[in-house]
N, C-alpha and C positions, 0 to 999 in steps of 0.2 A: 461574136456570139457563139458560133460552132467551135472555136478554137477553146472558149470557157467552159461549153457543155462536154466538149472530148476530154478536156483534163480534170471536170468535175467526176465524171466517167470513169477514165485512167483511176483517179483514186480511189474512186467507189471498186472498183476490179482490185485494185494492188491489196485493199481490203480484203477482199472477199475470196482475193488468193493468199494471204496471209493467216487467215484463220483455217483454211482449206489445206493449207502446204503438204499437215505431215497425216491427213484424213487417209486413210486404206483405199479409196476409189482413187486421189490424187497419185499416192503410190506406185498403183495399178497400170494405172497409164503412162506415169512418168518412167518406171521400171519398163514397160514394154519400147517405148517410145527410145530411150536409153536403147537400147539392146538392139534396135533397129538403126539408130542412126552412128553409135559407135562401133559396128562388128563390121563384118564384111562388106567391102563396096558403099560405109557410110558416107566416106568424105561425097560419093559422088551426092545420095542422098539428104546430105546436108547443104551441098552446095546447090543442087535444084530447089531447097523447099525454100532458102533461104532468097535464092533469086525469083520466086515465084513470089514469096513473101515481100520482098521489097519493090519489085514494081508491079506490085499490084494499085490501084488506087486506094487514097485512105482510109474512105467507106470502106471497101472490103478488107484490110486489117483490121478497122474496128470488127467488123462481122465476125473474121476468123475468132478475135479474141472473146467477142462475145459467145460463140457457138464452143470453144473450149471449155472456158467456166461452167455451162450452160449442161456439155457433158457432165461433168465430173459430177456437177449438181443431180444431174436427172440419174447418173449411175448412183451416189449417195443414197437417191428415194427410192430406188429399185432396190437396192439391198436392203433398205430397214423395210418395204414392203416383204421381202422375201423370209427376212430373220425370221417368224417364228413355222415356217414348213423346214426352214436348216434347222433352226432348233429343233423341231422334233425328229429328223429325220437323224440328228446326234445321238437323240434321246434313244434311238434302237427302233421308232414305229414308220418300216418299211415297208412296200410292197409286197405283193400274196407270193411273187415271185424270188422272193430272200428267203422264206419261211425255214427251209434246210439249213441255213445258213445263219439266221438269225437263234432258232431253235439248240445249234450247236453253241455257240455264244453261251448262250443262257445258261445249258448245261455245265460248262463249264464254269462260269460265274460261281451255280450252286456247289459245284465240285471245292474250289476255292473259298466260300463262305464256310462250310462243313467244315473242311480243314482247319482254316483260324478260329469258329466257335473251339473244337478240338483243342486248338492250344490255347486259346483263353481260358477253358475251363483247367487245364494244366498248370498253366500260369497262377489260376485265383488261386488251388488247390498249393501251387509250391509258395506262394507268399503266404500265406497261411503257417504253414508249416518252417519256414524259412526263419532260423534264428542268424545267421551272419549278418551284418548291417551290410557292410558290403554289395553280394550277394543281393541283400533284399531290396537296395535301389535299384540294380542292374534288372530286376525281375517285375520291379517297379513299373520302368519305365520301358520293359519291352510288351506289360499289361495294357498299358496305356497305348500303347500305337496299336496293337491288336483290337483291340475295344473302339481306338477311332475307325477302322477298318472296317469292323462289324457294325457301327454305327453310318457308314454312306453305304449299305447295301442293304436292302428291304426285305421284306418278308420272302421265301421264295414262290408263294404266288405272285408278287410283283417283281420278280425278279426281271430288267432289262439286259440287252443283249452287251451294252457300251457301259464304261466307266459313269460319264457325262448323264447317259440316264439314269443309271442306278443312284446317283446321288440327288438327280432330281426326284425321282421316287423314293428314295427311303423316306424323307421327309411323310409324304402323304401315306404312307403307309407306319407310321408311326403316329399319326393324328386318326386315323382309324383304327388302330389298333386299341390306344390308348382310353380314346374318348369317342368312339363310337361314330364321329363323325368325320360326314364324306368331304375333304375338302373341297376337290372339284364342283358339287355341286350347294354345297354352301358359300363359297367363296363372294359370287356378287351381293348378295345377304350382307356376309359379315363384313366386305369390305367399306361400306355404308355403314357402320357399326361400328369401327374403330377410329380410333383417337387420331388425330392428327399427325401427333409424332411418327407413331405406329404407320401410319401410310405412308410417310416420308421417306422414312427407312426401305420400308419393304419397297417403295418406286424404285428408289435409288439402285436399290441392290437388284432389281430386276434388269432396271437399264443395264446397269453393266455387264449383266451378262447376255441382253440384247447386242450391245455395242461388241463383244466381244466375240460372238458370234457373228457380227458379219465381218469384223477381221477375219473371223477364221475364212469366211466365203470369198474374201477376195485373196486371201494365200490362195485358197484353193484354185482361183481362177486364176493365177499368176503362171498356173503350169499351163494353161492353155496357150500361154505366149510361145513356148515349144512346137506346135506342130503349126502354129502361125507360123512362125519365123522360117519353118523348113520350107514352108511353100516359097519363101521370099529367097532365100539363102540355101537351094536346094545342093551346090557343090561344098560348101563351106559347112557341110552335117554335122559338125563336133558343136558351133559355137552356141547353137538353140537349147543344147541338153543343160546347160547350165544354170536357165530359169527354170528348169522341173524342178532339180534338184533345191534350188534358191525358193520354189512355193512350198516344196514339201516339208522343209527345215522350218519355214516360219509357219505352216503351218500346226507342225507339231508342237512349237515353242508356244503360239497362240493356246493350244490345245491345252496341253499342262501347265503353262505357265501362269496363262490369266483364266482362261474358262473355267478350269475345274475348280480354283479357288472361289471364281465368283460363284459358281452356281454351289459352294458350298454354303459359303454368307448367305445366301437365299434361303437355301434348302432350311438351314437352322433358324433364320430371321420367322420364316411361314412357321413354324413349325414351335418357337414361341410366342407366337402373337395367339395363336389356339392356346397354349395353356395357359397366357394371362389376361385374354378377355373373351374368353368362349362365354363366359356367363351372361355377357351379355347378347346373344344369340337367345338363349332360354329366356331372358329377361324380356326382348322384345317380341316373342310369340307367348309370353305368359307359360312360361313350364317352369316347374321346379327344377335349382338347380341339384343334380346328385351329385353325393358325398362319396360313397364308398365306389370305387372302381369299377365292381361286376356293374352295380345298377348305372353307373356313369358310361358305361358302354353299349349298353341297351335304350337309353334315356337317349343317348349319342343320334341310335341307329333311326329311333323315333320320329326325334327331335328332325334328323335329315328327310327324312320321307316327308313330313309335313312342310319342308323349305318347299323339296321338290316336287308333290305331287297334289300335296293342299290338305285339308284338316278332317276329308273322309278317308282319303287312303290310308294319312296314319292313324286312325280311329280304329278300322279295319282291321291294319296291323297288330297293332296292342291289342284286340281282341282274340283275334288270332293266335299271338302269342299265349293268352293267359290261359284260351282251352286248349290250346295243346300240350299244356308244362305236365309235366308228368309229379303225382303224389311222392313224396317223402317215404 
């Protein structure tokens, strides 16, 4: 009976380390765990854990194996608990105490955005003018990366301090821009409001850049194995710098390789899903949908106040608005 229930066990674990093997928390600990029992003075450490391991009784190998798994599991729910304060804290929204730091960021940012509006409009202005075929691909196609450029960075009142954020921001500041409305606080409204497909998507492509963001958080904690390892391996100081440098790389690879792409998919997915079923927003608080741009913007700003504050503050507002406009 115990001999069936350990090997129904055994497989139930081989499982559940098999889908776990190549997860970033698995990584994490396997990479430390590595670097500990391979480097200096492992044979001795491999050879104690292993004679610890083997007469131990077999309750406590099942134990040990069970409290393994059991880790990797509870470090997994600690990081997707954590994903969205790293997400923001990517995003550029740090403490009161970065402020000088974040502030320069940004400056620079706008410094940079300035500059490629500059040669965008250079660019529109020589393809224009540009009779060479030649020539006018190559001008082509250096409009078109310019233009992607200016489109993952927002207004420069939204302008963020990191890549990562600005591209999560241009979006919502292009759905305010455009159509008056807030997405942040329309969002649980409209997410109730959209089509099936349309949720699916936009899940999808949020996961992944949940997901990828706590890859990036356990790169990041991979460098911590470094000053672990000193305390352990305090003569042997060369062999620990190697997982800094080993979290740093993957974290930068995580960074631009998967993050910024996914959180572009997002960015543009939010960011069509407003312009192809906003009307229905207007439709289920009973407003007219607007036509022309100007009133679609104001209609926008309305329409948001009564999500958010209810059907006398935006009454209020629109009143507001129409004594104050000033005569022709």
């Amino acid at each position: 009976m115990l001999t069936a229930w350990l090997g129904g066990l055994g497989t139930k674990l081989t499982e559940n380390w098999a889908g776990k093997a190549l997860s970033s928390a698995s990584l994490f600990w396997l990479g430390g765990l590595s670097a500990l029992l391979l480097g200096p003075g492992g044979d001795r450490r491999r050879s104690d854990l292993e004679a610890a391991f083997n007469g131990a009784p077999l309750a406590l190998q099942v134990v040990a194996l069970v409290a393994a798994a059991a880790l990797v599991a509870a470090s997994e729910q600690v990081s997707k608990g954590l994903a969205l304060g790293v997400t923001r804290l990517l995003e550029g929204y740090w403490p009161r105490l970065a402020n000088g730091l974040r502030a320069f960021l940004v400056r620079r940012v706008v410094s940079a955005r300035s500059r490629d509006y500059k040669r965008w409009e250079a660019l529109n202005y020589a393809i224009r003018e540009e009779t060479d075929e030649s020539l006018l691909e190559e001008r082509q196609l250096q409009y078109n990366e310019v233009e992607r450029l200016l489109h993952r960075v927002p207004l420069e009142s939204g302008v963020m301090p990191t890549r990562f954020g600005n591209v999560m921001r241009a979006a919502e500041t292009r759905i305010a821009g455009r159509y008056g409305l807030d997405p942040i606080r329309c969002w649980p409204t409209f997410w109730l409001l959209l089509p099936e497909v349309a949720r699916t998507e936009i899940s999808e492509a949020r996961a992944a850049v949940d997901s990828r963001t706590q890859a990036w958080l356990w790169a990041a904690l991979f460098c911590l194995w470094t000053p672990l390892l000193c305390l352990v391996m305090p003569i042997t100081w060369w062999w620990p710098w190697p997982m800094l440098l080993i979290g740093l790389s993957i974290a930068m690879i995580v960074y631009y390789g998967w993050l910024l792409p996914a959180a572009t998919t997002y960015s543009e997915l939010l960011d069509t899903v407003f312009g192809l079923y906003r009307a229905e927003l207007y439709k289920a608080f009973g407003q007219p949908m607007p036509a022309d741009p100007d009133s679609q913007r104001v209609a926008g700003e309305s329409l948001t106040t009564l999500i958010w504050r209810g059907l006398l503050d935006a009454s209020d507002k629109k009143a507001t608005r129409h004594k104050t406009k000033k005569p022709r």
